[in-house]
N, C-alpha and C positions, 0 to 999 in steps of 0.2 A: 504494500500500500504506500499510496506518494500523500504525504501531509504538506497542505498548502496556507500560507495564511489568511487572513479575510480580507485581506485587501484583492485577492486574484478574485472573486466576486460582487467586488462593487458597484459591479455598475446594473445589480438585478434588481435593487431596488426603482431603480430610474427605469430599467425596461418592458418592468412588471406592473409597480406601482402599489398601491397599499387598498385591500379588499374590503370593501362592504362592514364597516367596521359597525355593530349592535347588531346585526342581521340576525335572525331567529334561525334554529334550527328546527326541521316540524317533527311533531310526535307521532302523527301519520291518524291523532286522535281529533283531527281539524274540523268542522262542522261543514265544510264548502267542499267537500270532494264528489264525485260523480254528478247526476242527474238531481238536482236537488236546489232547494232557494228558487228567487222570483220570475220565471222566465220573461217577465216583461219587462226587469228593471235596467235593462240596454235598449227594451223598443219601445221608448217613449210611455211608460212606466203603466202602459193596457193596451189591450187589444184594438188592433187596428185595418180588421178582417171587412175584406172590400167585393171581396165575390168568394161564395164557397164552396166546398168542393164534395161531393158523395159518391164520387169512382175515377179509378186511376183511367189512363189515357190520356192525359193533358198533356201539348206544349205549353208549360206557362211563359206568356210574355210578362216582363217588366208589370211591377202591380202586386196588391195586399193578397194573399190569398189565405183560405182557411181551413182546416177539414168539418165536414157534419158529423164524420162517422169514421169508424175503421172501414178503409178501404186494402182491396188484395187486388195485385197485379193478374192480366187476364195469364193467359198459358202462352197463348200465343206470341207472347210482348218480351222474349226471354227474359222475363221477372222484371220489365221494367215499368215501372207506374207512373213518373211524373218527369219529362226533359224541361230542364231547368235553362233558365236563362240569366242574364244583367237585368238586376234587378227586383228577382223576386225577392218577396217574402211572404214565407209557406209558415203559416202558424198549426202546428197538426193538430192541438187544443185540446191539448190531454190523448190523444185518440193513435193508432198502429197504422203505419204504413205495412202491410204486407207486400212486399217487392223491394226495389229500387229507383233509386234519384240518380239522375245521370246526365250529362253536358258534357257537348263538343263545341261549344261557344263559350264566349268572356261570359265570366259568372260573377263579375266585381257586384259589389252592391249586394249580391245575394244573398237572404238571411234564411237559414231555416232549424225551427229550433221546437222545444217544448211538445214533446211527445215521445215515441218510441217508432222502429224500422224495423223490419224485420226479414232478411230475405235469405237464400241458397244459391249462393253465387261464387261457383269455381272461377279463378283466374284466365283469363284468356288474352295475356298481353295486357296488353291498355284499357280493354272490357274488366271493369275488376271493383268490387267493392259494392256495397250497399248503398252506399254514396260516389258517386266513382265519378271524377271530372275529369275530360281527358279535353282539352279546354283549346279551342285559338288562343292565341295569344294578341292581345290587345297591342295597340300602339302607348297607350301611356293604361296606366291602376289607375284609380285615386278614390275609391273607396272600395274599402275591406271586402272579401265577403265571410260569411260567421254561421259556423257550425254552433250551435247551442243546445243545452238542457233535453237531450237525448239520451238515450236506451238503446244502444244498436246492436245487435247480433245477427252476425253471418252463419247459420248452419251447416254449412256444406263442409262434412268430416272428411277427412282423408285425403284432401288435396287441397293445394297451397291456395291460398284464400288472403282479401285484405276486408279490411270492413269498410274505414274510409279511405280511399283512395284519390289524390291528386296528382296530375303531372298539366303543368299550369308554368307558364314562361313569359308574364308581361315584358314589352320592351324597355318600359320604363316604369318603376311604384313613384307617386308619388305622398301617397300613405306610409307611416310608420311601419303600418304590418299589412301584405297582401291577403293574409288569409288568419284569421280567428279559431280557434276550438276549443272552448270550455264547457263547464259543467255537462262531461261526457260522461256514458258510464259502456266499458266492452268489455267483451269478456269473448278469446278466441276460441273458436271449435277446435275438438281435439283433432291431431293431429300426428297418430303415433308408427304411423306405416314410411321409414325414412326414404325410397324410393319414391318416393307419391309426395311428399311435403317438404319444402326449405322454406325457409325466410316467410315465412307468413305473417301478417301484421294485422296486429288493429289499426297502426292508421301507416302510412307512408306517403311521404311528400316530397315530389323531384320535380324540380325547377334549376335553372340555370340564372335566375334573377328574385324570384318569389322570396318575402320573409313569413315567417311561421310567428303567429303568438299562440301557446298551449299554456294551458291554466286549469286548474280544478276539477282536472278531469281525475276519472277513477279507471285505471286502465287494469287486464290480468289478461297475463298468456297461463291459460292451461296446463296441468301437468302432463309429462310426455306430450308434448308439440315438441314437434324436432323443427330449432333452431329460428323458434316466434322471435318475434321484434314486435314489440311495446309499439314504441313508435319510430320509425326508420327515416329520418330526412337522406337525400341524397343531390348534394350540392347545391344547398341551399344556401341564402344570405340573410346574415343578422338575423337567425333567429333566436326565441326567447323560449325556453322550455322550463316551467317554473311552476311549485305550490301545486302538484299533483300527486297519487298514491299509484305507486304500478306494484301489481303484485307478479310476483314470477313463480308458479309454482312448481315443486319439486319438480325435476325429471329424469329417466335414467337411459334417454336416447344420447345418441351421441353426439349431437352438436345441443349444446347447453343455450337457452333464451336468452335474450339480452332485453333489456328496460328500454333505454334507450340509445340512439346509433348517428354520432353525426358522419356521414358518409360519403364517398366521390370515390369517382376512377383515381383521380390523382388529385395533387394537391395545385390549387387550395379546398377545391371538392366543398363542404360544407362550411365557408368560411364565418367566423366570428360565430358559433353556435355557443348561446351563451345557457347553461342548464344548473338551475339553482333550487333551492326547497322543496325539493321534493323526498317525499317520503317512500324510500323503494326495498319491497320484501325480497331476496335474491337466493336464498336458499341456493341452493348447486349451480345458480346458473350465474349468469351478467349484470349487473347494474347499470354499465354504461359502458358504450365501444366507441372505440375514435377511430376514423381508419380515412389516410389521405384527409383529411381535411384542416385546414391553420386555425389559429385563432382561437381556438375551444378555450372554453371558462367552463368550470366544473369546480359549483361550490356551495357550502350551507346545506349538503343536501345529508339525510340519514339514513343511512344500508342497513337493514335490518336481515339481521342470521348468514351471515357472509361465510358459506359454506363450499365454494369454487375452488378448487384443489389444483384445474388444469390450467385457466387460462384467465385465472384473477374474477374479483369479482367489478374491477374497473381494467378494463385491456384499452391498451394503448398501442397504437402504430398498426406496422400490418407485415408479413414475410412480404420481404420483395430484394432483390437483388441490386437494385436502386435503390439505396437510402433517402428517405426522402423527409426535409427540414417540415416541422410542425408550425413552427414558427412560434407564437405567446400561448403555448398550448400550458395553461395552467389548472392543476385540482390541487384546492385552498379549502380548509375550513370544514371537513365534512367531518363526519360523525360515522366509525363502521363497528358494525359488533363482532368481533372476531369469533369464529363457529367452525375453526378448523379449516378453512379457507386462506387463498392469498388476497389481501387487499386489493393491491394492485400487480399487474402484470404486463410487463411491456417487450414489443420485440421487435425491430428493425424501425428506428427512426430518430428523431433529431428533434432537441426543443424542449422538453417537458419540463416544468418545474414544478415539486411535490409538495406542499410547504402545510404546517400548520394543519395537519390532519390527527384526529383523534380515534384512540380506539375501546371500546368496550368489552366488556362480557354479553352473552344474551341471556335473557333469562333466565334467571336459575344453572346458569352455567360456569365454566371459565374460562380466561381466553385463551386462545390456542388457536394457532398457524403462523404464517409469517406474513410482515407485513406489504413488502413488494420481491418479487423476481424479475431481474432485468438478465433476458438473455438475448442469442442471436441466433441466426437462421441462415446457411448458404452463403455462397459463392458474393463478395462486396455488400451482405451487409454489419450495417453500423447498429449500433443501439447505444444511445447516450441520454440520461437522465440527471437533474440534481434534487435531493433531497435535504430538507431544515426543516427543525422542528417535526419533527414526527412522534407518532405512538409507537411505544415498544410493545411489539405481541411475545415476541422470540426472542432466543440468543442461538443463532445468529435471526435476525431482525429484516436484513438484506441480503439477498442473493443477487450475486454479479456472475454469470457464469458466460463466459463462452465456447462457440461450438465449431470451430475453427471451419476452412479459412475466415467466417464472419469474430465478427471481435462484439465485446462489452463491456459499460464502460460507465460509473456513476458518481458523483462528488455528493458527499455526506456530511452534513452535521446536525451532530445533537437529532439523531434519528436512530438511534441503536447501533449494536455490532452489525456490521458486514463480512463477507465469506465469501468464497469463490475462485473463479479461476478469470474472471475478470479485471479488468483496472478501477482502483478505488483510490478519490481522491479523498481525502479527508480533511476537514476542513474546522483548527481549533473555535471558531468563533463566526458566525452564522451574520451573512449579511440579513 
């Protein structure tokens, strides 16, 4: 190990900057999670239902609309009930969609919210979801449009499935956020046949310009789904993932679920993905994945039963042969309950800084695992991380290993023992 002094880290405070100082951490015991509270207290504080509706079939143009009743998609409509345009707003008014909502047009402006969905709808490309906007792309946004105070379930077991689904690319936002989802509540169809299901999501959103705002929502992937995503962005911008409960239930396929994914081919892929208070159950699987995207913030949030033995219960980077720079990719401030699991796990990439991370027991237990493994993968790659201030699970605390020709590579302080066959800088005195 090379000891370095704290002057060879000076200048991370200037790069990083200092974090959300009082910010709460959630109990996950919060009263605004899921489908619940006022749904009219964003649409002008009651109902504003202008023509209404008592059976699917509709283009809605622009305009208030409302349901009478539960309506069910005909047969012939492949479960589709209501194509959606700029500007609606679908108040369902308590009442079941049975089918799907669905757009190949700019859907800005459009609000739909306050009820429940319900449909069976296998993936087919870009056909996908309950909600599923496969959208033009407008020349300029500039207003949201806002998933709300919903109950959605996709049924369709055994093949890969999303619920809501957007791929949506304005040329210009000039709104804060192109697209809203709060007080959600989903819950993924099981999924335990691994030929037949990857990557299944409650919700996923891929844009090349789009910002995401997510809040309050009550999100669970299933036990056994092989390899759910919570919520998957995939090269998104500025968005905000914040104040929601994802629960991950056990499973014992082989690829483990993940909470949530800021994601892209390559970097900067899901740039400036900033994911904070949320309250996330992770048992054997993921809490959060980075993979190719800069910029991530990752903080204040609480991992509850962090039981991930292979691949962290926070994984960071991605195998690639190309090392490729994160850029301000920071996890600051969290809260994990150690349950025999790695914290975190990182392997081929550049940039991370670890700081001010705390760990716990879970109930009725004690702690136990370690708190990160930083390894490497293959032919040119890199894997470099700094850690300060950290919780001690372990002794050894940190694992640096590498797995030759790739190399690994960590600076430490005041974060426990380190080991390995890694390079470890260590560092007396913690910028």
């Amino acid at each position: 190990m090379i000891r370095l002094a704290k002057s060879a880290l000076l200048l991370l405070p200037l790069l990083y900057g200092v974090c959300c100082v009082g910010q709460a951490i959630p109990t996950g015991t919060e009263p605004y999670y899921g489908n619940v509270g006022d749904p009219y207290a964003t649409e002008g504080g009651k109902p504003s239902c202008k023509k209404m509706l008592d059976r699917c079939g509709k283009k809605l143009d622009h305009g208030d609309y409302c349901l009478a009743k539960d309506v069910t998609a005909s047969p012939d409509s492949s479960g589709k009930c209501f194509v959606l345009s700029e500007g609606v707003h679908l108040d369902l008014s308590g009442h079941t969609i049975f089918g799907r909502l669905f757009s190949h047009g700019d859907i800005q402006g459009a609000h739909i919210f306050n009820g429940k969905i319900s449909c069976k709808a296998a993936d087919h490309d870009a056909d996908a979801g309950c909600i599923g906007i496969n959208a033009s792309d407008p020349p300029t946004l500039s207003d949201p449009a806002e998933f709300h105070h919903l109950t959605i379930h996709n049924s369709a077991e055994n093949v890969v499935t999303r619920t809501i689904f957007v791929d949506w690319s304005p040329q210009k936002q000039n709104a804060p956020f192109g697209l809203r989802i709060y007080n959600t509540t989903i819950v993924s169809p099981p999924c335990s046949i691994e030929a037949s299901c990857n990557r299944t999501n409650d919700v996923r959103v891929q844009s090349g310009t789009l910002s995401l705002d997510a809040f309050h929502n009550d999100w669970t992937c299933s036990a056994d789904t092989n390899a759910c995503q919570a919520i998957e962005l995939f090269a998104m911008r500025n968005s905000h993932i914040h104040h929601n409960r994802l629960n991950m239930e056990k499973t014992k396929l082989p690829e483990t679920s993940r909470a949530i994914v800021c994601d892209g081919d390559k970097v900067p892929g899901s740039d400036h993905c900033e994911v904070d208070s949320n309250y996330i159950i992770a048992n054997n699987n993921r809490a959060f994945r980075v993979r190719s995207s800069t910029n991530v913030h990752f903080h204040h949030n609480y991992i509850a039963d962090c039981a991930n033995t292979a691949s962290g219960c926070i994984h960071l980077y991605d195998q690639s042969s190309t090392p490729e720079d994160y850029g301000k990719l920071v996890i600051e401030q969290n809260v994990v309950e150690m349950n025999g699991g790695a914290a975190i796990y990182l392997r081929c990439g550049e940039g991370a800084l670890i700081r001010d991370n705390r760990v716990k027991t879970v109930p009725n237990g004690k702690l136990s695992g370690t708190f990160a493994i930083v390894t490497s993968w293959g032919q040119g790659c890199t894997t470099d991380a700094t850690f300060l201030r950290n919780g001690i699970v372990g002794d050894p605390n940190i694992l640096v290993v590498n797995n030759p020709p790739a190399t690994a590579k960590a600076t430490v302080c005041r974060s426990g023992k380190s080991s390995g066959t890694g390079a470890v800088t260590e560092l007396k005195d913690c910028p």
